[in-house]
MARKOLKE-807011 format. One line per field, with one value per residue (C-alpha): residue in three letters; residue number from 0; x, y, z. Coordinates in steps of 0.05 Angstrom, whole numbers. Example, Ala and Ser with C-alpha at 12.3 -4.5 7.8 and 13.67 -1.06 7.14 Angstrom:
# MARKOLKE-807011
type: ALA_SER $
seq: 0_1 $
east: 246_273 $
north: -90_-21 $
up: 156_143 $
# end
This chain:
# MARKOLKE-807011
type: UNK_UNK_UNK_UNK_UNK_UNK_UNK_UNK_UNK_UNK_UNK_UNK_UNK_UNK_UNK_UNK_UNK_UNK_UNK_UNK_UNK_UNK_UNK_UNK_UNK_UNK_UNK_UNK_UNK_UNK_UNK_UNK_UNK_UNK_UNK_UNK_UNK_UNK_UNK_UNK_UNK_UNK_UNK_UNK_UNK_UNK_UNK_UNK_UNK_UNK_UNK_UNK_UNK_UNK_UNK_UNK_UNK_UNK_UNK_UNK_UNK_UNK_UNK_UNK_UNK_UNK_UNK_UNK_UNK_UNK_UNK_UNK_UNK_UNK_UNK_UNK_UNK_UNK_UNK_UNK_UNK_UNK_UNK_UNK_UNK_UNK_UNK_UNK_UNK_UNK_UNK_UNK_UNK_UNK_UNK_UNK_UNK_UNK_UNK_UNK_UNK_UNK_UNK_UNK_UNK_UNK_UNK_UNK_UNK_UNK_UNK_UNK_UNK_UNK_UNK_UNK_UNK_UNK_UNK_UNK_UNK_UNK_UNK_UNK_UNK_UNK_UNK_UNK_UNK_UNK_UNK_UNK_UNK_UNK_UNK_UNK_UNK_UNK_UNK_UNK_UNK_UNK_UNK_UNK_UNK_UNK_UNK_UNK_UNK_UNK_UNK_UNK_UNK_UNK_UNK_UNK_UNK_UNK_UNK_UNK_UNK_UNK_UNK_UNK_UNK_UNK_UNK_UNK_UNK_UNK_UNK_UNK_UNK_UNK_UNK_UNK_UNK_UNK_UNK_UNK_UNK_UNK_UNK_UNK_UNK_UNK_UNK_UNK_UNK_UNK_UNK_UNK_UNK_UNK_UNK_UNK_UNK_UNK_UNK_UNK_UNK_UNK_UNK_UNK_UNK_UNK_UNK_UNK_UNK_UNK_UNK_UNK_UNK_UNK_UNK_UNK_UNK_UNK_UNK_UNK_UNK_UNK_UNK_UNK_UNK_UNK_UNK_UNK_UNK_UNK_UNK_UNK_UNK_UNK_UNK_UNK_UNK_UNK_UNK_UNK_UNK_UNK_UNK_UNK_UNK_UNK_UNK_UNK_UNK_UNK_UNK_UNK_UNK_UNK_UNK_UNK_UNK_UNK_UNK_UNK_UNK_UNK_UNK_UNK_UNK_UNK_UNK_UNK_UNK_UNK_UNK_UNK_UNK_UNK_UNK_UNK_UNK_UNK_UNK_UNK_UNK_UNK_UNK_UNK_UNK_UNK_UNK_UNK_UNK_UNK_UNK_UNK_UNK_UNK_UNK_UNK_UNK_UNK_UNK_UNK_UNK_UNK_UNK_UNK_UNK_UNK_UNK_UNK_UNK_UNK_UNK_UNK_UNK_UNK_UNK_UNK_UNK_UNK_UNK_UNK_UNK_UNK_UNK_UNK_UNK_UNK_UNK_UNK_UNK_UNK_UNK_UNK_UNK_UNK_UNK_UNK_UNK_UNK_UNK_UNK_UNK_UNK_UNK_UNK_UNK_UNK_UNK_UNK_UNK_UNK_UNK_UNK_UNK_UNK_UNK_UNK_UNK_UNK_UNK_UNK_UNK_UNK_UNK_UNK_UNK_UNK_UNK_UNK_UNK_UNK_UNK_UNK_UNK_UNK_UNK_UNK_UNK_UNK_UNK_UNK_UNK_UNK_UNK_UNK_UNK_UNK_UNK_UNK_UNK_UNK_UNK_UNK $
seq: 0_1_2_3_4_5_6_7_8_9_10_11_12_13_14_15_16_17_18_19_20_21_22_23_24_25_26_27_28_29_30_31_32_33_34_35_36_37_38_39_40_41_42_43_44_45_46_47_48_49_50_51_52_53_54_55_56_57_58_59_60_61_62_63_64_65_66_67_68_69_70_71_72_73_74_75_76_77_78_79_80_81_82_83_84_85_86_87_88_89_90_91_92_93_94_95_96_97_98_99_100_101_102_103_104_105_106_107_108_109_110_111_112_113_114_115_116_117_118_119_120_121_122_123_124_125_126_127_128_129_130_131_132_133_134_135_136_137_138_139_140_141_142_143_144_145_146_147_148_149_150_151_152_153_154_155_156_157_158_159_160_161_162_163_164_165_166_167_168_169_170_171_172_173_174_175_176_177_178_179_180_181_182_183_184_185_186_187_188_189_190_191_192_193_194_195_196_197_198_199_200_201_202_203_204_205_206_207_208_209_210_211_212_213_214_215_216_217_218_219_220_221_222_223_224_225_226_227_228_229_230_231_232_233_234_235_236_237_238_239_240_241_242_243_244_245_246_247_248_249_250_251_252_253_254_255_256_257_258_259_260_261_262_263_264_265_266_267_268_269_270_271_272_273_274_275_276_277_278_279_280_281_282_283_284_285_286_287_288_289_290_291_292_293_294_295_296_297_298_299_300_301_302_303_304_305_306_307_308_309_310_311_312_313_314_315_316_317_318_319_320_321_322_323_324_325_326_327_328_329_330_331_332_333_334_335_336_337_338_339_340_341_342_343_344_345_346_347_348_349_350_351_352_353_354_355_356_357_358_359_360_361_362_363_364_365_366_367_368_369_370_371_372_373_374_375_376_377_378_379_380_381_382_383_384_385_386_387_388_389_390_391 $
east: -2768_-2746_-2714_-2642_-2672_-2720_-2776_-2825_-2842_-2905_-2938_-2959_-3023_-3018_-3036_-3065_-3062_-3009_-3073_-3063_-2978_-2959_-2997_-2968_-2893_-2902_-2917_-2858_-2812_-2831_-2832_-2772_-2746_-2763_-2723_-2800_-2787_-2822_-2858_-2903_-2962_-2994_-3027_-3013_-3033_-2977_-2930_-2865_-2823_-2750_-2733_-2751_-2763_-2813_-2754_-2708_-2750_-2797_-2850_-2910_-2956_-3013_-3073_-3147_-3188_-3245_-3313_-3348_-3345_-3384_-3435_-3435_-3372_-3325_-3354_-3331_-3268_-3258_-3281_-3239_-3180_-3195_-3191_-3133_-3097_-3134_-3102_-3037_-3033_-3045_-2989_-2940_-2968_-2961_-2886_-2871_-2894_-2923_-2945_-2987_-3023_-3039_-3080_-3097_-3164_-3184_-3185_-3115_-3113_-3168_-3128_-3082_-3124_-3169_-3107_-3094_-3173_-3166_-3103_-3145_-3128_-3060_-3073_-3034_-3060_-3102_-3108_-3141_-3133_-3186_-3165_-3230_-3288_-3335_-3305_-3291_-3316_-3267_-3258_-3320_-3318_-3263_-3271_-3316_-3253_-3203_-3167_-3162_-3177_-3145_-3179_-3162_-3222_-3259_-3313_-3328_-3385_-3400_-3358_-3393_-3421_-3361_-3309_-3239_-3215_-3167_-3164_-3089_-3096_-3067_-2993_-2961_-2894_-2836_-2836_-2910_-2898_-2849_-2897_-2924_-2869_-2883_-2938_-2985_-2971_-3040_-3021_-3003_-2974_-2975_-3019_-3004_-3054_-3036_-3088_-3085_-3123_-3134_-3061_-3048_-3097_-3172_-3200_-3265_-3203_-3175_-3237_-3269_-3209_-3180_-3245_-3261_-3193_-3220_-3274_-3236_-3226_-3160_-3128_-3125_-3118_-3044_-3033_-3039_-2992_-3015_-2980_-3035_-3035_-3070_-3067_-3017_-3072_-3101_-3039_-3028_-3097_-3093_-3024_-3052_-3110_-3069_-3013_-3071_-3095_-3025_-3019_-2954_-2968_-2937_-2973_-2958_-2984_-2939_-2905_-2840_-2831_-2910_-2885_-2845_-2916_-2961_-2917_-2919_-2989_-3036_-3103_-3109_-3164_-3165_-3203_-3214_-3198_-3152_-3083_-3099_-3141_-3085_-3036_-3081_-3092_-3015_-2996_-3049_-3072_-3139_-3178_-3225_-3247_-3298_-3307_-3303_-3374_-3368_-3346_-3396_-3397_-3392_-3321_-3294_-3365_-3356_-3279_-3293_-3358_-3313_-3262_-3321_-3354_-3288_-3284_-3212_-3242_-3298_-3342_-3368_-3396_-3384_-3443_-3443_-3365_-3384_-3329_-3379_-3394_-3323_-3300_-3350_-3312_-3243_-3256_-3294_-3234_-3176_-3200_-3207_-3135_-3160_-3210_-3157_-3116_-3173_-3186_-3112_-3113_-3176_-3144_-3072_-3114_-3147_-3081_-3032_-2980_-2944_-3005_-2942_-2922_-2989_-3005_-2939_-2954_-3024_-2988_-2946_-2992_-3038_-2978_-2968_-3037_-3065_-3099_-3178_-3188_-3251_-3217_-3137_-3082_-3019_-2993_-3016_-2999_-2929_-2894_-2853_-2789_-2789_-2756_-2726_-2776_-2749_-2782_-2810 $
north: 133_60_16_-11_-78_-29_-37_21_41_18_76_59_104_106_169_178_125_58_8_42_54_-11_-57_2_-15_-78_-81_-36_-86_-137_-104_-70_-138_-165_-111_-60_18_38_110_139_189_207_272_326_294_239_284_258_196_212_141_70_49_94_153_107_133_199_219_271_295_311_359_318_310_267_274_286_347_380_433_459_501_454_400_442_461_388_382_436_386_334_357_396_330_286_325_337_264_244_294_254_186_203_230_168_124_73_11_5_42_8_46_27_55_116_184_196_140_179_229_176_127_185_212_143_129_200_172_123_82_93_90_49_-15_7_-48_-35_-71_-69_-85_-92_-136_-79_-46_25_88_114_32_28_89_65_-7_1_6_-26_-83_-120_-116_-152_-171_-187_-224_-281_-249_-165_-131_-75_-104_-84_-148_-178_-141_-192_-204_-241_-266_-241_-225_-157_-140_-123_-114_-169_-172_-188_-244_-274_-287_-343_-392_-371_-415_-394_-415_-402_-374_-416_-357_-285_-268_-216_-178_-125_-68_-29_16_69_107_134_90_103_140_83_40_84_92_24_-31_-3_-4_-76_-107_-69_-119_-182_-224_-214_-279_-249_-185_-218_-256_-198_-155_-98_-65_-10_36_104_176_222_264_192_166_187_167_98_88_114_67_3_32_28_-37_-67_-87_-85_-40_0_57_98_127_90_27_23_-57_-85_-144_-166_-149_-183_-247_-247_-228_-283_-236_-169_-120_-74_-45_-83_-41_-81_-80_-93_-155_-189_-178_-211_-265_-278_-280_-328_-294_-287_-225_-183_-133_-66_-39_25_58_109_86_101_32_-3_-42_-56_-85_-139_-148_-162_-207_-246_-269_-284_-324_-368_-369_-330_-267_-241_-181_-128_-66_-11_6_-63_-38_-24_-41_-99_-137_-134_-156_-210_-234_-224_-273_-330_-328_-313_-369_-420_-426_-479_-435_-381_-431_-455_-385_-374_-434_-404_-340_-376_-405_-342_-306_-305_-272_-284_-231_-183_-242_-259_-185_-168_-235_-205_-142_-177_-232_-174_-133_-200_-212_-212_-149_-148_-113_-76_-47_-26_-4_20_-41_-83_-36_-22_40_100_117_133_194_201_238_268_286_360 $
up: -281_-281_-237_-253_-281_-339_-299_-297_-227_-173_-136_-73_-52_31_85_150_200_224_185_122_117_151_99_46_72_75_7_-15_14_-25_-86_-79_-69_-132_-159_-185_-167_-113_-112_-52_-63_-3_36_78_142_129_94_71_95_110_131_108_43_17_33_-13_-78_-104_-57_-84_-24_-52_-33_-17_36_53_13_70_94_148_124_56_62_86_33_-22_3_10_-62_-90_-49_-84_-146_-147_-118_-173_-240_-194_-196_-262_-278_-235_-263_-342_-320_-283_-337_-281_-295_-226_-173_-110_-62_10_27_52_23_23_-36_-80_-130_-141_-163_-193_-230_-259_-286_-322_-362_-405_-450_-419_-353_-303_-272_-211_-148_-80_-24_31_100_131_131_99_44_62_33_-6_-44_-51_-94_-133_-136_-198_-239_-204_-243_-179_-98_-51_7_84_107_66_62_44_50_1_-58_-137_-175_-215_-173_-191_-124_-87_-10_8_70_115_110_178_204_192_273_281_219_254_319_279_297_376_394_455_522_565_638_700_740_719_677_625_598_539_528_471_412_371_350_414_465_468_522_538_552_614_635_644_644_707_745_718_741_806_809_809_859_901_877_797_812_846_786_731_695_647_596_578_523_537_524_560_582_617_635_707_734_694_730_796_796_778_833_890_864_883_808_755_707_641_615_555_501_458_456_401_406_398_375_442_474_433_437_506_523_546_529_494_505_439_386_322_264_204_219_306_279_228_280_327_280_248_329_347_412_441_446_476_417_426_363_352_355_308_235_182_155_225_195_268_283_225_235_301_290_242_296_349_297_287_367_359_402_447_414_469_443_469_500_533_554_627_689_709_643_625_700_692_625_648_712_661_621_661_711_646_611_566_541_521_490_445_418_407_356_328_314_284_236_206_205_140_164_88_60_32_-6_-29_-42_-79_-123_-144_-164_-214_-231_-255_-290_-337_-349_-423_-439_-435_-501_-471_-407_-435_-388_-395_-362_-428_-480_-502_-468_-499_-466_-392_-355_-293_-242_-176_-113_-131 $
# end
């Protein structure tokens, strides 16, 4: 399969959650835009895409599942997954003839990347791209081989000794780019506050912010006006409790435009996983992050710690969450626009909200480079005629 101009396609490795396709689309865009063929691998959870641009070219869902797996059973079911999904892959990838696989962390990205290493000496080029501050699991595995990883933070925990990587920052959404040319206005009247997290609002969030805006005193609580993110199953009481409180409020579990949102909060309460932090960033808006308590590797933890460090955020942990520390911070900072509008500039300047650009550029800066004689791809050696491959 090659694209009109005789190029031989780029599959993109992307499943699961918004922080790994968004960054994966992203991507596509700009490839596809520089004229590469675009091909999506990806797992059962995500299944296929019957709109946007990945639904434009072949799509192979692919069996896997994370490493692991709880109790002995489950672990080698997961195994078993894995691969199955791994020689399905390299199947797809010597039919394809690609010259690249770009894979976006998590397991999702593993027989992919997997399928291409078992190719050889004419395997495809293989890049990662990490969206977190602490490599994850799944790159860390596969960054021993990778030709290049591209980065979102400065610095990465967990990354091998001579690993070739490249600060490009975190692909998001066109819309949330674009919030770079609204600068921040810190509040004189209402005050706007935007809570969100996790894919469909998490739970600590409905339980504590509520209760916390409880505590303030009467003259905020007039001024504020929350657009809250939570689950349906929290929805009601969240709405209730903001209703007797006499405040504005929109609760969902999802909100379609989070870019009309984000521009116009003037302090978000979220979580602080890779694609919530670069949006946070590219917008230039101050923060209140909680990691999230439970990720093997701690990533939100040193995401988070990373803004606070530049003075872009505030870090609470989540056992520190409680309705009167975090009423305690919302009345310091609400009360001191000057000191929102400082960590609004300190978050502008982390974000690059051009990292599909940057990311896309690696890609093909990596596709022309000379061949390192000890560690071939198929990208650097010459390539036999290619066929056309369909979606199976």
């Amino acid at each position: 399969m090659q694209a009109p101009s005789g190029r031989r396609p780029i599959v993109i490795a992307a499943g699961g959650t918004g922080g790994h396709f968004i960054p994966a689309e992203a991507l596509a865009h700009a490839l596809a835009a520089r004229g590469h063929a675009i091909a999506l691998m990806t797992d059962r959870r995500a299944g296929a895409r019957d709109h946007g641009i990945f639904a434009q070219g072949p799509q192979f869902v692919l069996p896997g599942a994370g490493i692991a797996g709880r109790g002995p059973a489950r672990a080698a079911r997961a195994a078993l997954a894995l691969a199955r999904g791994t020689m399905q892959a390299r199947a797809i990838l010597r039919r394809l003839d690609a010259a690249a696989v770009v894979g976006f962390g998590g397991y999702p990205s593993v027989p992919p990347l997997l399928g291409a290493r078992l190719l050889g000496a004419r395997r495809p080029l293989i890049v990662l791209h990490e969206g977190n501050a602490v490599l994850g699991q799944a790159n860390a595995m596969l960054s021993r081989f990778a030709d290049g990883i591209a980065t979102s933070f400065p610095q990465v925990a967990r990354l091998p000794a001579g690993a070739r990587t490249t600060l490009t920052g975190m692909p998001v959404r066109d819309a949330i780019a674009a919030l770079r040319d609204r600068p921040y206005t810190p509040p004189e009247g209402d005050i706007r506050l935007l809570v969100w997290g996790g894919s469909l609002g998490a739970r600590v969030f409905s339980d504590i912010v509520p209760d916390a805006i409880g505590r303030l005193p009467a003259s905020l609580r007039a001024r504020l006006r929350i657009t809250q993110q939570a689950r349906a199953a929290d929805a009601d009481r969240v709405r209730a409790r903001y209703a007797a409180l006499g405040i504005p409020a929109e609760i969902a579990p999802f909100f379609a435009d989070v870019a009309a949102l984000l521009g116009a909060a003037h302090l978000v309460i979220g979580r602080a996983g890779g694609s919530s932090v670069a949006e946070l960033t590219d917008a230039g808006r101050p923060a209140i992050l909680v990691p999230l308590p439970i990720a093997a590797s701690d990533e939100q933890g040193a995401n988070a710690q990373s803004l606070a460090a530049a003075g872009a955020a505030w870090m609470i942990r989540q056992p520190d969450f409680t309705a009167p520390s975090l009423a305690a911070r919302l009345e310091s900072l609400l009360s001191d626009p000057a000191a929102l509008a400082r960590a609004a500039a300190a978050a502008r300047t982390l974000g690059r909200p051009d990292a599909a650009r940057l990311l896309a550029d690696l890609v093909e800066g990596l596709l022309h480079r000379p061949p390192d004689p000890a560690y071939p791809t198929a990208a650097h050696t010459a390539a036999p005629a290619a066929t056309t491959e369909s979606t199976p």
